[in-house]
C-alpha positions as CSV (number, residue, x, y, z in Angstrom):
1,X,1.4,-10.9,27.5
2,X,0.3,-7.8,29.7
3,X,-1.6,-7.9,32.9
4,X,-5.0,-8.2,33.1
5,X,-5.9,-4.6,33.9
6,X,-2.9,-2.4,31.9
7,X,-5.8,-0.3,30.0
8,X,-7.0,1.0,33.1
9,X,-4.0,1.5,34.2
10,X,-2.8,3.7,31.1
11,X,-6.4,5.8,31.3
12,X,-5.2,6.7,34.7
13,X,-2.2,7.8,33.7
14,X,-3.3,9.4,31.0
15,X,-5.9,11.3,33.3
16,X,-3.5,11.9,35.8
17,X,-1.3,14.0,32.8
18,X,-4.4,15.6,32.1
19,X,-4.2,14.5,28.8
20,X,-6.7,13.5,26.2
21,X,-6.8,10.5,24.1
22,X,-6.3,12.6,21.2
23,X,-3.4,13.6,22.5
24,X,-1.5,10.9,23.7
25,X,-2.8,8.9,20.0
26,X,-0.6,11.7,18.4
27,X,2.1,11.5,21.0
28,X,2.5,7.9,20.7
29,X,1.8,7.7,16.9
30,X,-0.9,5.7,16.7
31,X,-5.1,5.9,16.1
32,X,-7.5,7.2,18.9
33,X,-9.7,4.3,18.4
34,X,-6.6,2.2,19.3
35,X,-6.6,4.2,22.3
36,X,-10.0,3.9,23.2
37,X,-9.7,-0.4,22.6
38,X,-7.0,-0.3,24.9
39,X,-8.5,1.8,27.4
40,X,-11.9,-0.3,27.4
41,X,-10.4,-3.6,27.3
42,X,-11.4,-4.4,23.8
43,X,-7.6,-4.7,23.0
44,X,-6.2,-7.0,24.9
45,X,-3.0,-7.6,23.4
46,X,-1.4,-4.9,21.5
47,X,1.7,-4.7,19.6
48,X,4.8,-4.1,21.9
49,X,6.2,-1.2,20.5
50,X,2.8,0.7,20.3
51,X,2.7,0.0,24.1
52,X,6.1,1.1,24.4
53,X,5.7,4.3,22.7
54,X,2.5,5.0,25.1
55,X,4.4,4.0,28.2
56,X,7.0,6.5,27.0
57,X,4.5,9.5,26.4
58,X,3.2,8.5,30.2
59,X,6.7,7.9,31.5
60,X,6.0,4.7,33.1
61,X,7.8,1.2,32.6
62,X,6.1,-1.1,30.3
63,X,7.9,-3.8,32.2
64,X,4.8,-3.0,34.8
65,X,2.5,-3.8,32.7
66,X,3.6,-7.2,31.5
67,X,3.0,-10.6,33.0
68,X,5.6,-12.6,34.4
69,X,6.5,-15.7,32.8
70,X,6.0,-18.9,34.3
71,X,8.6,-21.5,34.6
């Protein structure tokens, strides 16, 4: 459902807001370790609206972080 490399993508973000992962788990209302999954890679498909609440914090489109469907 999401591109191969959207956790590294949100740690940048995150990094660039010079925010921690504490932070943006509060922010985005769910656990750090979810945070830290998604970051790593060990999540690799998380639930859309917990990804939509984190794009949110980060103000970026989720929409760039999804795959496009084949036809």
């Amino acid at each position: 459902m999401y591109i191969k490399n959207f956790g590294k993508i949100i740690k940048y973000e995150r990094k660039c807001w010079g925010m921690s992962k504490r932070r943006l788990a509060f922010l985005s209302h769910c656990e750090v370790e979810l945070i830290e999954d998604i970051e790593s890679g060990n999540e690799k498909n998380p639930d859309f609206f917990v990804m939509l609440n984190i794009c949110e914090v980060l103000e970026i489109s989720i929409f760039n972080l999804m795959k496009k469907r084949k036809k």
